[in-house]
N, C-alpha and C positions, 0 to 999 in steps of 0.2 A: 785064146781069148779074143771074139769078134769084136770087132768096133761097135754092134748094134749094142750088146751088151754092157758096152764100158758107160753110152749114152744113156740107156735105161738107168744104170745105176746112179748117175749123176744127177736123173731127172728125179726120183727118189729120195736122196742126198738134200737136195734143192728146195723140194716138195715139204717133205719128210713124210711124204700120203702113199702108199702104193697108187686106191684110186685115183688120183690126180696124174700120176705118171702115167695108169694107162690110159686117160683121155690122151695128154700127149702124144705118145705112141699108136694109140687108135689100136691098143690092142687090150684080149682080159687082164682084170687081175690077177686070176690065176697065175697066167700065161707073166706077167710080172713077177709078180713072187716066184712064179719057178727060174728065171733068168739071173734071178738074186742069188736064189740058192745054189744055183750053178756055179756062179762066180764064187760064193762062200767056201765051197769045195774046194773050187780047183785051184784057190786060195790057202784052204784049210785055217781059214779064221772068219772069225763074226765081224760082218759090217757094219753090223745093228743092235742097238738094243731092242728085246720085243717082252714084250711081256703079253699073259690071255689077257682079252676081250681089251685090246690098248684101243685106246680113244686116241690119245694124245702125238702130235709128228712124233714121226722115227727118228731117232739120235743116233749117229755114228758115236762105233765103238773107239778108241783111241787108234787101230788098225786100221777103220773104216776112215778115221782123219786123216792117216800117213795116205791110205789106197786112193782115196779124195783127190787131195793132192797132185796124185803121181798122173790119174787116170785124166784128168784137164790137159797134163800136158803131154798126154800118150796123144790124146783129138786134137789138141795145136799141133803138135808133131805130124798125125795124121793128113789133116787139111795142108801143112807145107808142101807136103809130100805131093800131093793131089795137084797143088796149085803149079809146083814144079814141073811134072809131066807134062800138065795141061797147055802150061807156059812152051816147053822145051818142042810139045808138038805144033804149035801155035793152035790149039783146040778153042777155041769163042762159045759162047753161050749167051741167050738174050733170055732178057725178063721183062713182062710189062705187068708194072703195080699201079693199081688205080684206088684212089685217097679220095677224099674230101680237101677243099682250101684249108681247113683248120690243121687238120693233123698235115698235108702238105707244106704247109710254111712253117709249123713251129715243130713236128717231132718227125717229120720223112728226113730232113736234111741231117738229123743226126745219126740217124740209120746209114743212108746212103753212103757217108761221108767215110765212117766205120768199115762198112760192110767191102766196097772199092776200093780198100787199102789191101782188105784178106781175102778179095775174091777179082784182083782188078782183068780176071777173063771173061766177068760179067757183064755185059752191057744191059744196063736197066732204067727203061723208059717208065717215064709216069706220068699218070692222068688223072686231072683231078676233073672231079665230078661232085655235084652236089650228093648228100647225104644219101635222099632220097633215090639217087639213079644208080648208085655204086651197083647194089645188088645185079639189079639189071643188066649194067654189064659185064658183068662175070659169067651172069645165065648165057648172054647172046656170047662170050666168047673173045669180048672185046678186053682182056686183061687174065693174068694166069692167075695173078694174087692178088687181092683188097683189104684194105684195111677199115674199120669198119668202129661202131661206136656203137650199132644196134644189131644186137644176136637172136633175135627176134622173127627173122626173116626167111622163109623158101630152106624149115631145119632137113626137110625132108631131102635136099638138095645142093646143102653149101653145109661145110664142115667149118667151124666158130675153132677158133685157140684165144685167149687172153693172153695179155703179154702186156700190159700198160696200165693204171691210172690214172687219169691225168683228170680232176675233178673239178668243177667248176667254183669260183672263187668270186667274191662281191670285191670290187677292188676303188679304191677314191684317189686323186691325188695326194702324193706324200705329205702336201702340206694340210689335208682336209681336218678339223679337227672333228674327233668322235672317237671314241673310245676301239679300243684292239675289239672287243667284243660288246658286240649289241645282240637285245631282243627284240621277236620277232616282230612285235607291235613296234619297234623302233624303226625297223625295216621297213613295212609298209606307210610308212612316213616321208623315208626318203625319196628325194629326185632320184629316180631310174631311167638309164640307158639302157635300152635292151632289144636281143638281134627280132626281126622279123617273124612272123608266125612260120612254121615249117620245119626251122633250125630244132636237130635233135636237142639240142642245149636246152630248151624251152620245155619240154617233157620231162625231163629230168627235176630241172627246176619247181615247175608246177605239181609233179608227184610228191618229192619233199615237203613244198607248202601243204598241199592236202594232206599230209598226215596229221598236222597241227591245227587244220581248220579253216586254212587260209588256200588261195590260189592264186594266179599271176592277175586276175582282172583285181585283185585287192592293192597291188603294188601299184607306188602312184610315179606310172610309166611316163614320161616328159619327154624321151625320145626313143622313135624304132630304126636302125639301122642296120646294113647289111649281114655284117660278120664282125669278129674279136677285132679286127685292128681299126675299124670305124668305130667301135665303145672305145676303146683306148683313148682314141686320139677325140673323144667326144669330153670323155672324163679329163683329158689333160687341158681341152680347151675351155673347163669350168664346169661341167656337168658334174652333179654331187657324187655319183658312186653309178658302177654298172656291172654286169658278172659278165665275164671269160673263163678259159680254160688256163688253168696255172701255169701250161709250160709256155702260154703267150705272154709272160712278161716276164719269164726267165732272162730275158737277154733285157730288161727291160729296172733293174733293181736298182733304186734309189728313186725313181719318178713315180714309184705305185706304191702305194700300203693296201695290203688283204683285211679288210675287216669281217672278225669271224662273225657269226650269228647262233646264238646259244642253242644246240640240240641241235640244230640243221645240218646236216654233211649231204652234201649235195656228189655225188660221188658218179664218176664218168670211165666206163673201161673202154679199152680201146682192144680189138681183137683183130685178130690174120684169119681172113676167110677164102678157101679153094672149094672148088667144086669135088663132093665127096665120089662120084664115080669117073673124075676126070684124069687125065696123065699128071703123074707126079715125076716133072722131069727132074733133072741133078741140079737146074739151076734155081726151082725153086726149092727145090731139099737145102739148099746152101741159105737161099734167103731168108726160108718159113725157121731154120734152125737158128741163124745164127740172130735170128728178131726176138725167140722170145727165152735165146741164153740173155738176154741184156745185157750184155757187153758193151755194147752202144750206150747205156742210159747213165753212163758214170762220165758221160762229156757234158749231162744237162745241168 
């Protein structure tokens, strides 16, 4: 039984999509399903419930729940093992991941913090960069891994994984009064905080209003500034309300109320981007894997 195998099956598990596994794996479906069916065998029990023309995720069988189980802690077991050797030979490895200020302050440190417990032979450098330049430096060379918020970009040449969402959120001080949920004509009434023209947040934003009719020059904007913790600290010094990314006021609960906005879900994914013909060494195989098991995202 390979290690690659146990990983497939997990991603599967996870999924419950073949398709979606082999984006992960960056290999066919076929080539999936047949790795499944291997295992099945050399098993000699169903993983899965299937049924013809299934639409619906795959559900493990009550076998596939026990082999579930067993198979996470075959890959903990395995990684100790790895970490052992690497440790006992004193073997080092370096990583440079380059962010954006947003996802750097509020979701790199949970990653890192995580990831340096179960890999502490890693040494991993990070650079933050504006939104707009990340790509850039990935092309020229200047970072192995980026994380990223627009998959949009140079597909011919950077390979995209999801692993996040972290969506944008209208937020007022706790004491603001206004209802949990407003519409949208209530929205463009309020004092608005909001970051500078360029910030991918603002696209996002703006996409959602046009489906409804509305766009950002409609919102009655009272202040522009930088990034999420200048709206914060703009909103807590008496500005009516201004949107951020949710996991910016994570640490942040009791001083902020989310006001919803009815229909609107302004929704923000966050993806791990390599260069798809570049070396995929062991230290980012440990990084890129162990970011979008989320393991890490149960400290947020």
């Amino acid at each position: 039984m390979r290690i690659e195998t146990l990983e497939i099956f997990l991603s599967v598990a996870d999924t419950g999509y073949i398709s979606r596994a082999a984006q992960m794996h960056h290999l066919t479906q076929p080539a999936i399903s047949a790795q499944v069916l291997t295992l099945e065998n050399e098993l000699e029990k169903k993983l899965f419930e299937r049924s013809l023309k299934q639409r619906k995720p795959l559900k493990l069988t009550k076998d596939g729940e026990i082999f579930y189980s067993y198979a996470y802690k075959m890959l903990e077991l395995h990684d100790a093992m790895l970490r052992e050797m690497n440790k006992a030979n004193g073997e080092k490895f370096s990583l440079t991941v380059a962010t954006s200020p947003t996802n750097g302050t509020h979701v790199f440190p949970y990653i890192i913090e995580t990831f340096k417990k179960i890999h502490p032979n890693v040494d991993v450098r990070v650079i933050m960069e504006q939104g707009s330049n990340i790509h850039r430096k990935l092309l020229d060379g200047g970072c192995h891994i980026a994380i990223t918020t627009n998959s949009d970009v140079c597909r011919d040449e950077i390979l995209y994984e999801k692993f996040m969402n972290d969506p944008l959120v209208l937020i007022a001080r706790s004491d603001y009064p206004a209802k949990n949920t407003i519409a949208i004509g209530q929205l463009v009434t309020l004092p608005i905080v909001l970051r500078v023209s360029g910030a991918t947040s603002l696209k996002i934003l703006n996409d959602e209003l046009i489906k409804f009719g509305y766009s950002i020059k409609d919102l009655n904007i009272v202040l522009e500034v930088l990034d999420n913790e200048s709206v914060k600290q703009s909103v807590l010094a008496g500005f009516s309300a201004g949107f951020v990314t949710a996991s910016s006021i994570k640490a942040h609960r009791g001083e902020f109320r989310v006001i919803n906005i009815k229909n609107l879900k302004f929704d923000r994914n966050l993806y791990l981007m390599r260069l798809k013909n570049g070396i995929f060494t062991r230290a980012m195989h440990y990084f890129w894997n162990f970011t979008i098991s989320k393991k890490w995202n149960k400290k947020q």
